[in-house]
TIRO-2110 file (N, C-alpha, C; in Angstrom, 1 decimal):
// TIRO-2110
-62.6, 242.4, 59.8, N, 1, A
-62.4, 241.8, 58.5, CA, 1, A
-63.6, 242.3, 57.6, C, 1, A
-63.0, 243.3, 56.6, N, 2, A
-64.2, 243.3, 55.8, CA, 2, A
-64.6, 242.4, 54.6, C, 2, A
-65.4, 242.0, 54.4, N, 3, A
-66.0, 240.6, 53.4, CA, 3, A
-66.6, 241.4, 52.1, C, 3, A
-66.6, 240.9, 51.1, N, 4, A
-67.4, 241.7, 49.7, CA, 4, A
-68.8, 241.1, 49.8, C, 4, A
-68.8, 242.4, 48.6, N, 5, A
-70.5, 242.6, 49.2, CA, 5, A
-70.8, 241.0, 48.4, C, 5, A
-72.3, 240.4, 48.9, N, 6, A
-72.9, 239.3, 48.5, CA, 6, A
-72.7, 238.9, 46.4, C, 6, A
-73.0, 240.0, 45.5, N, 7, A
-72.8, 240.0, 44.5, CA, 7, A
-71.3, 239.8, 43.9, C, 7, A
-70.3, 240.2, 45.0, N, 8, A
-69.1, 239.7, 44.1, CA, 8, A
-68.8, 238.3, 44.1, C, 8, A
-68.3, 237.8, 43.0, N, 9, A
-67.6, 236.5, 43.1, CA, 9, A
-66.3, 236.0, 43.7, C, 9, A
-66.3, 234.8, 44.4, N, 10, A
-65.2, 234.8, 45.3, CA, 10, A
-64.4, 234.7, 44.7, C, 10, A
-64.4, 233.9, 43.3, N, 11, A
-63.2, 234.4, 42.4, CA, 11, A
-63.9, 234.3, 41.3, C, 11, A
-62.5, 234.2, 40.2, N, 12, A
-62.9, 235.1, 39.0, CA, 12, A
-62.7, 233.9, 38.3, C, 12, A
-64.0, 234.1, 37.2, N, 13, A
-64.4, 232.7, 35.8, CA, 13, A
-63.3, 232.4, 35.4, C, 13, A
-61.7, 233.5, 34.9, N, 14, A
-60.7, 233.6, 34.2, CA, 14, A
-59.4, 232.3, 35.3, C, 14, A
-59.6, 232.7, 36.8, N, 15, A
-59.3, 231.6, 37.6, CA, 15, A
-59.8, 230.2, 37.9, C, 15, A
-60.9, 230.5, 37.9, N, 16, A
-61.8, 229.0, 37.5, CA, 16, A
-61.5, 228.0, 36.5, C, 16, A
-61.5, 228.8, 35.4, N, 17, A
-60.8, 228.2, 34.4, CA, 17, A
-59.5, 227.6, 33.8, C, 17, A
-58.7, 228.1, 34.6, N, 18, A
-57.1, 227.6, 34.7, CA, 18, A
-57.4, 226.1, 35.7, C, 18, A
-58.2, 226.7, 36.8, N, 19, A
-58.3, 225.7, 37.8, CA, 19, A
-58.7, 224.1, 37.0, C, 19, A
-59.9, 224.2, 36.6, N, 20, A
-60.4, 223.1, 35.7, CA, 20, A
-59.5, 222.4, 34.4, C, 20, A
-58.6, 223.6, 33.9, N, 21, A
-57.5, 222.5, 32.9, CA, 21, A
-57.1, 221.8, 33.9, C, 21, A
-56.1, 222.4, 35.0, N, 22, A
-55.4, 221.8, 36.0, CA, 22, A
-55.7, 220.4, 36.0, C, 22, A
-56.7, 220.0, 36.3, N, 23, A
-57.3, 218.5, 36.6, CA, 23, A
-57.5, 217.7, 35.4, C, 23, A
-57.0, 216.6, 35.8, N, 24, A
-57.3, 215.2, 34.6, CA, 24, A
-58.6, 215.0, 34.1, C, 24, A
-58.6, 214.5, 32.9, N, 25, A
-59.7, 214.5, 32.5, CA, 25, A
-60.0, 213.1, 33.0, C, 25, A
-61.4, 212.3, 33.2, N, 26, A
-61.7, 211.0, 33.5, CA, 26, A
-61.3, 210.1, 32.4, C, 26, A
-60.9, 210.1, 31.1, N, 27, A
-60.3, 209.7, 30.3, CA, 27, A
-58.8, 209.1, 30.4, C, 27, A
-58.3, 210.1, 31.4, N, 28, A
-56.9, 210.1, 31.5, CA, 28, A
-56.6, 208.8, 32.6, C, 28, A
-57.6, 208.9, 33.4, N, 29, A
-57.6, 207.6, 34.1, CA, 29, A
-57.2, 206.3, 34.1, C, 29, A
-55.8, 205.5, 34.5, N, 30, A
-56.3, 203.8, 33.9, CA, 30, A
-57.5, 203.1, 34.5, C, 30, A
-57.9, 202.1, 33.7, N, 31, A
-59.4, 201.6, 34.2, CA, 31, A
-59.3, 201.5, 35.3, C, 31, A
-58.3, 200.6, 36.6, N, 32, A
-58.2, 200.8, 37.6, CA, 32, A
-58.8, 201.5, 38.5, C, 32, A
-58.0, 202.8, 38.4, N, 33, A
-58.2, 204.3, 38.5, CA, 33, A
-59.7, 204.4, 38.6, C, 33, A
-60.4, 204.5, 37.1, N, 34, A
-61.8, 204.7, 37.3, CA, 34, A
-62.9, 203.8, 38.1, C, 34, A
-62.2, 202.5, 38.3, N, 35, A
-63.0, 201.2, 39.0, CA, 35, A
-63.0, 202.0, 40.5, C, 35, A
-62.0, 202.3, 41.0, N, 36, A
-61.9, 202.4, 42.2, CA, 36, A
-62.7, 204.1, 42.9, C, 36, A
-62.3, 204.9, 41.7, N, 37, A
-63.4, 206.0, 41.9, CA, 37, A
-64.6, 206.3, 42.1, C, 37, A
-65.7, 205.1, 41.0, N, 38, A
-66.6, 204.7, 40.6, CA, 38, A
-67.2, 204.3, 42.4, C, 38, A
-66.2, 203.3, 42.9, N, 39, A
-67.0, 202.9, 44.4, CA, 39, A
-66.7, 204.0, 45.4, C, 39, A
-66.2, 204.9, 44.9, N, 40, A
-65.6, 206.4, 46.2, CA, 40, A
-66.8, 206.9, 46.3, C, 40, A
-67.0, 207.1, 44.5, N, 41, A
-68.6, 207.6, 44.6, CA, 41, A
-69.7, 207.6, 44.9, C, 41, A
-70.0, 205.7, 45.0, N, 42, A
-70.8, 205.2, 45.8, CA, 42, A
-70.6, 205.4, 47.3, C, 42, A
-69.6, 205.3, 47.5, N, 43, A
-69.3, 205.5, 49.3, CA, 43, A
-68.9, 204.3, 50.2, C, 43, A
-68.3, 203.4, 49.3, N, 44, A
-67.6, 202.3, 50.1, CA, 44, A
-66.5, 202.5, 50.4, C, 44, A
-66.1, 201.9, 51.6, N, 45, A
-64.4, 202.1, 51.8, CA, 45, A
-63.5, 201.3, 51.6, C, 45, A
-62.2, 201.7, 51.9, N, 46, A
-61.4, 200.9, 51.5, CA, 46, A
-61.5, 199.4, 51.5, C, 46, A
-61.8, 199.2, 52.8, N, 47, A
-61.9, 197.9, 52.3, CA, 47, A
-63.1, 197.2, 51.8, C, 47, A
-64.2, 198.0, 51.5, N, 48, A
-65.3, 197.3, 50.5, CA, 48, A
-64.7, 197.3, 49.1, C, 48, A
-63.9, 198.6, 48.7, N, 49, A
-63.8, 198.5, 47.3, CA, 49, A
-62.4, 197.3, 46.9, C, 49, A
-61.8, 196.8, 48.5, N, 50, A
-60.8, 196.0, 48.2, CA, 50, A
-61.6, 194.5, 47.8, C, 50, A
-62.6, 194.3, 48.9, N, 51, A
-63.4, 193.2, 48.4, CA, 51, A
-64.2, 193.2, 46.9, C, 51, A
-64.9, 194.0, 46.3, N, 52, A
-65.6, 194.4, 45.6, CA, 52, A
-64.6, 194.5, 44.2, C, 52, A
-63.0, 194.7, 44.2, N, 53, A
-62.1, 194.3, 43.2, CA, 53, A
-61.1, 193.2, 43.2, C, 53, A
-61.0, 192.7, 44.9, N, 54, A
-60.8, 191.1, 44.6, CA, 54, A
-59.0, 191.5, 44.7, C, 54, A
-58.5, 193.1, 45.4, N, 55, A
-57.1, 193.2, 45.5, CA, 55, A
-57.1, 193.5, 47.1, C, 55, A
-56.2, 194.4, 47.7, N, 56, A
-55.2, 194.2, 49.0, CA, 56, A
-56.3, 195.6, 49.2, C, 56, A
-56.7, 195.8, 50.4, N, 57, A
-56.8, 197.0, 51.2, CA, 57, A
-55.6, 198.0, 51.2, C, 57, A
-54.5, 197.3, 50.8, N, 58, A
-53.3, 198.5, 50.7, CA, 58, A
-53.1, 198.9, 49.4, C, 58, A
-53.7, 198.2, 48.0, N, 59, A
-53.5, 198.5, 47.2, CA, 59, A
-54.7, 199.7, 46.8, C, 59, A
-56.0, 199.6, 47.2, N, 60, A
-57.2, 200.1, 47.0, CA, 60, A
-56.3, 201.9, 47.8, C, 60, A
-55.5, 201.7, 48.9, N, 61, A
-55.0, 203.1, 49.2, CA, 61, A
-54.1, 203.6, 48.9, C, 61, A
-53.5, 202.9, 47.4, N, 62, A
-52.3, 203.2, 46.7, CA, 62, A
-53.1, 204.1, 45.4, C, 62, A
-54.6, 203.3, 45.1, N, 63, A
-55.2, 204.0, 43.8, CA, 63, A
-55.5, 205.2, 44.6, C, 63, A
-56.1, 205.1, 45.7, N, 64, A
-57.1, 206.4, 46.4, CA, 64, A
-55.9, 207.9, 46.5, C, 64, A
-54.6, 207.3, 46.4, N, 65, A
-53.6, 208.1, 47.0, CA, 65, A
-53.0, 209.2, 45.8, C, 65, A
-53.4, 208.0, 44.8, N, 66, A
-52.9, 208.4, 43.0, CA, 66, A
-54.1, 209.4, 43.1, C, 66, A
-55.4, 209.0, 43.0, N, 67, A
-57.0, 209.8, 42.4, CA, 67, A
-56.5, 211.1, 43.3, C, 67, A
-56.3, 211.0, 44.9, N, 68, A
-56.1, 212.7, 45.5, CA, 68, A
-55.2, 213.3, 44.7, C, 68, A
-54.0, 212.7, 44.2, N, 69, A
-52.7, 213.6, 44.1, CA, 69, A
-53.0, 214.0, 42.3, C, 69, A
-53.9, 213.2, 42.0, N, 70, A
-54.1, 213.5, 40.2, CA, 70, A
-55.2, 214.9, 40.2, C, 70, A
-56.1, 214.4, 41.5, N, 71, A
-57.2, 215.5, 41.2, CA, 71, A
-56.8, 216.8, 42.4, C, 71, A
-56.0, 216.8, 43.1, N, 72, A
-54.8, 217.8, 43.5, CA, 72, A
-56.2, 217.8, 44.8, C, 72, A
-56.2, 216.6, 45.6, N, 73, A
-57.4, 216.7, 46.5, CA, 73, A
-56.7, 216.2, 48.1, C, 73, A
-57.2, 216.7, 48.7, N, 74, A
-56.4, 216.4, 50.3, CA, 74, A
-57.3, 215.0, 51.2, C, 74, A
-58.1, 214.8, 50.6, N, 75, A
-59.2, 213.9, 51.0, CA, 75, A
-60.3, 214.0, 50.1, C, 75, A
-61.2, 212.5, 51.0, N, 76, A
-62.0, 211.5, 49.8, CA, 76, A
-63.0, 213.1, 49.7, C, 76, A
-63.2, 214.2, 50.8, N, 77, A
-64.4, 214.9, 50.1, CA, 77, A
-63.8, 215.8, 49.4, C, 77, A
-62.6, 216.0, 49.5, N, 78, A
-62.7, 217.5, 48.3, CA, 78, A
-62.5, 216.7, 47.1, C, 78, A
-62.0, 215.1, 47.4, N, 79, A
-62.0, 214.9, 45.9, CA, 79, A
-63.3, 214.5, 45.2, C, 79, A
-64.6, 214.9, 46.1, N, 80, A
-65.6, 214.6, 45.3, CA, 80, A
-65.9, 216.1, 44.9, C, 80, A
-65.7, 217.1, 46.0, N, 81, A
-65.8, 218.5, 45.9, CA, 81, A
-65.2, 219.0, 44.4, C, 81, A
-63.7, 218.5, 44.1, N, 82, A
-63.0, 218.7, 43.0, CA, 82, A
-63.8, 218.4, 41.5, C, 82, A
-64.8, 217.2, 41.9, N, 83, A
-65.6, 216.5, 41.0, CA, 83, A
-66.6, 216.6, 40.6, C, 83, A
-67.4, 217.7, 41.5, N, 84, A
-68.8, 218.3, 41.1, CA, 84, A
-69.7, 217.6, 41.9, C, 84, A
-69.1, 216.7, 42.8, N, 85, A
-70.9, 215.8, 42.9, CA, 85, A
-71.6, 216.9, 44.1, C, 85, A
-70.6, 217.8, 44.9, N, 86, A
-71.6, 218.5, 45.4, CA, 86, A
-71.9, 220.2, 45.3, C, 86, A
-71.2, 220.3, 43.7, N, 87, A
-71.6, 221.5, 43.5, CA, 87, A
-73.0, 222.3, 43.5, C, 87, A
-74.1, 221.8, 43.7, N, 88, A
-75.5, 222.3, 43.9, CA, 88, A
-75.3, 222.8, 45.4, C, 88, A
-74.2, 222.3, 45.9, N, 89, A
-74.2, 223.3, 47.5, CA, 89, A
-73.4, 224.5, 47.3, C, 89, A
-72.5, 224.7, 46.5, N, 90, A
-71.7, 225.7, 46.5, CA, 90, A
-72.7, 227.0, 46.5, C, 90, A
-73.7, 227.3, 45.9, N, 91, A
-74.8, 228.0, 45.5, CA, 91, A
-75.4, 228.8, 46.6, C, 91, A
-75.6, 227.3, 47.7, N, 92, A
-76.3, 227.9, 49.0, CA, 92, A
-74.9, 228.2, 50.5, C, 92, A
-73.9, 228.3, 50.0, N, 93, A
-72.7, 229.5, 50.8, CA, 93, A
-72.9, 230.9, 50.8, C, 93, A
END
């Protein structure tokens, strides 16, 4: 398998940027939506953020299920991956 050299980019700004319309803006969110992302990002789970909004542990995985499929994410980490919080690692790959 041959790999490019260290200077190329794995993809191209022109792809990047299609990629990033793709995704909703946090705007597009209903408040809900943002309530429940807000504690993803903190790092509670389902059922903290069920207690912490006062609804069902099934409902908290009906929003979580909306945020993956809006931010086109397979789980809770690419959807933070999707979201930048750990872009300062991408750097050191």
């Amino acid at each position: 398998i041959r790999r490019p050299p260290r200077s190329t980019p794995l993809y191209s700004s022109a792809a990047s940027d299609v990629y990033k319309r793709q995704l909703p803006t946090l705007k597009s969110l209903t408040n809900r939506e943002r309530d429940v992302l807000s504690f993803i990002l903190d790092g509670l789970s389902n059922k903290e953020i069920a207690r912490e909004l006062g609804i069902t542990e099934r409902t908290v995985k009906e929003y979580v299920g909306t945020l993956l499929n809006k931010f086109q994410a397979k789980d809770r980490i690419s959807l933070l991956l999707r979201l930048g919080e750990f872009s300062h690692l991408k750097d050191a790959l």
